[in-house]
C-alpha positions in Angstrom: -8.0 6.8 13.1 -11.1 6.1 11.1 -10.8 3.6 8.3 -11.4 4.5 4.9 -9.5 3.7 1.4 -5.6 3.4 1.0 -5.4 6.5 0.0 -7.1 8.1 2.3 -5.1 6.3 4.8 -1.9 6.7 3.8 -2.5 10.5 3.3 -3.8 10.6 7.3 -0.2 8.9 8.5 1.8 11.1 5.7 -0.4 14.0 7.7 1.1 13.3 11.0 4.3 13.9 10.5 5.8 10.9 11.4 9.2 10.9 13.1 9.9 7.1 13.2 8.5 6.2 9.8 8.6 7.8 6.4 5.7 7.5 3.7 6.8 7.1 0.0 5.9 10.0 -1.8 2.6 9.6 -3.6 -0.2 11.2 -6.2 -3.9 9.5 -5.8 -6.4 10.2 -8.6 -10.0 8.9 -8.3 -11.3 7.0 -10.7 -14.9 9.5 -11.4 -11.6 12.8 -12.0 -9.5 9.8 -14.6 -12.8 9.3 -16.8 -13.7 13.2 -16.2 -10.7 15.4 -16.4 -7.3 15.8 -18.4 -6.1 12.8 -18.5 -3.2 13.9 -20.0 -2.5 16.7 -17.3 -3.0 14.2 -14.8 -0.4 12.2 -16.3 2.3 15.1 -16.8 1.8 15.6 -13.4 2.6 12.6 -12.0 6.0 13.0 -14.3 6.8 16.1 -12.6 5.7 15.2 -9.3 7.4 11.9 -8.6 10.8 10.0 -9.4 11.8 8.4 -12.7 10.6 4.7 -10.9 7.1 4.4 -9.9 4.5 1.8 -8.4 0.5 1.9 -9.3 -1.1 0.2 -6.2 -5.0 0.1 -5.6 -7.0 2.3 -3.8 -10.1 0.2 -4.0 -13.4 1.7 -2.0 -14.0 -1.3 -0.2 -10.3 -2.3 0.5 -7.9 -1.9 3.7 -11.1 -1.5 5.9 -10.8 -1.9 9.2 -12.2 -5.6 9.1 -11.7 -6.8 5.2 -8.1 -6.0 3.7 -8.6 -7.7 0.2 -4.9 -8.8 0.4 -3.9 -9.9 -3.4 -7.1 -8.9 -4.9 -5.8 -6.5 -7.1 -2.3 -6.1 -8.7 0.4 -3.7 -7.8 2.7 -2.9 -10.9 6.2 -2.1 -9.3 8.9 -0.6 -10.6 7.6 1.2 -13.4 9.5 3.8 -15.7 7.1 7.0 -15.1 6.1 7.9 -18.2 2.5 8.0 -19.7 3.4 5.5 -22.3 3.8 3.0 -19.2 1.1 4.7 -17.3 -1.7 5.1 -19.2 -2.4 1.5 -20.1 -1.7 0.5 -16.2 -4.7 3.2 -14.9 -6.7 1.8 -17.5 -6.1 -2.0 -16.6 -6.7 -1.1 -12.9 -9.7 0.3 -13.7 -11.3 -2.4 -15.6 -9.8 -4.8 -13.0 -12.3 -2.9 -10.2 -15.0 -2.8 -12.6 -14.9 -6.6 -12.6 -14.8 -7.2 -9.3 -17.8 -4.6 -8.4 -20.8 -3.8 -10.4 -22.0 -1.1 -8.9 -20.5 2.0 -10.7 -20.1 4.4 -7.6 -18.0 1.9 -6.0 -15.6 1.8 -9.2 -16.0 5.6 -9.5 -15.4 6.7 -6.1 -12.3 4.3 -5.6 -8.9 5.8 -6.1 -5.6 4.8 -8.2 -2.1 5.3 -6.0 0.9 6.6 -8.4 3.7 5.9 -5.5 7.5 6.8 -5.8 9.0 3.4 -5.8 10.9 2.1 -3.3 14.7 0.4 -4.6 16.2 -2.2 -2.2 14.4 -2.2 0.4 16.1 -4.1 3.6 12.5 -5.9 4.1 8.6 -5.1 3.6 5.5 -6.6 5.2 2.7 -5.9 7.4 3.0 -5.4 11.1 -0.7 -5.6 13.4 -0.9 -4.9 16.4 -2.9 -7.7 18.0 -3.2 -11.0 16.6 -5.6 -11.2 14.1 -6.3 -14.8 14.8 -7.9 -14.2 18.3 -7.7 -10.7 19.3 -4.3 -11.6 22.1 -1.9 -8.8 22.6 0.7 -9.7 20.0 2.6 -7.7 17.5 2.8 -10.0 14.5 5.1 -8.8 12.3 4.9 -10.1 8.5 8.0 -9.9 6.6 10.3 -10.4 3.8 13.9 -10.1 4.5 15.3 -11.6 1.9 14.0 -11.1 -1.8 14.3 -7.4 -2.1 10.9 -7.4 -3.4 7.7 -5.1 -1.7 4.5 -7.2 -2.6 6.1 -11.1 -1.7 3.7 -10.6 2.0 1.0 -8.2 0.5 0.6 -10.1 -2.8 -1.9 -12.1 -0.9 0.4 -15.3 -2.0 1.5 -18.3 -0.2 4.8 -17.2 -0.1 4.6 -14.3 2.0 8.1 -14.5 4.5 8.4 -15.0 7.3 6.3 -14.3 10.9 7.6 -12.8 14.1 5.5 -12.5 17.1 6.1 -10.2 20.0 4.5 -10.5 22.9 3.3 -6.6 24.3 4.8 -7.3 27.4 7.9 -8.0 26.6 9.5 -6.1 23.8 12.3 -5.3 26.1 13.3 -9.2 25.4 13.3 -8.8 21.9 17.3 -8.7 20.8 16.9 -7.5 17.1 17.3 -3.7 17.0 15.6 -3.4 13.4 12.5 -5.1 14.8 12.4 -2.8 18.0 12.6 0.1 15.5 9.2 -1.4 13.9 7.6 -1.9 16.7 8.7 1.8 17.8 7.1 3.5 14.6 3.4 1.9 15.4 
């Protein structure tokens, strides 16, 4: 898989057709078609297109690269009621929030905006690699929150981001928790 933006890469798993993991489904509008095209058919198409609860994540050009994630950076607005009234303000402030952190204006324009169906109650979220990030060993360290029912508590970039469960390659047969040999499974 070659790296690129969020987007991008979440629209190369959704590709796949995973059989282990599912994708929330999700409209990405770069930010060069928001200042140039109908914003307002933009925005009654993510009404029809997506459930009554939404998230806006970043798509940021220079984010989720294969060596820099930019964890926190930007804001996630979660659990949003999909309607351009609540949208339209929440592009924008993404947006500006991009602008701020790049000057150069084909970074901003060529970076992209996710509109993601929400996801209610999940039973945990993180981030699973697969290698230590630390020093390269063969680990999967797995990330997690289990326990407020929230999505960004591990992504958020915050202190406060769960718990941490390392698996040695070698011996996932050890590992007793069914849900976390289900993870593992789907990378």
């Amino acid at each position: 898989m070659n790296f690129s933006n969020k987007s991008d890469n979440l629209s190369f798993l959704k590709n796949l057709n995973l059989k282990k993991s599912s994708i929330p489904k999700f409209i990405s509008i770069k930010v060069n078609d928001w200042i140039s095209k109908n914003k307002s058919k933009i925005l009654i198409n993510i009404k029809k297109e997506l459930n009554d609860k939404v998230c806006i994540r970043s798509s940021f050009i220079n984010e989720d690269k294969k060596n820099v994630s930019m964890a926190g950076v930007f804001d996630s607005s979660l659990n949003i009621k999909n309607n351009p009234k609540n949208i339209l303000p929440l592009i924008k402030k993404m947006i500006f929030d991009y602008s701020k952190y790049s000057k150069k204006k084909s970074e901003v324009y060529n970076s992209k905006i996710i509109i993601q169906n929400f996801l209610k109650q999940p039973s945990a979220s993180g981030v699973i690699t697969n290698y230590c990030l630390q020093d390269g060993s063969p680990y999967y360290v797995i990330n997690y929150d289990d326990t407020s029912a929230l999505t960004d508590t591990v992504t958020s970039g915050g202190k406060s981001g769960g718990r941490v469960l390392n698996v040695y390659k070698k011996n996932i047969n050890r590992l007793r928790s069914n849900k976390f040999k289900r993870i593992i499974q789907s990378v």
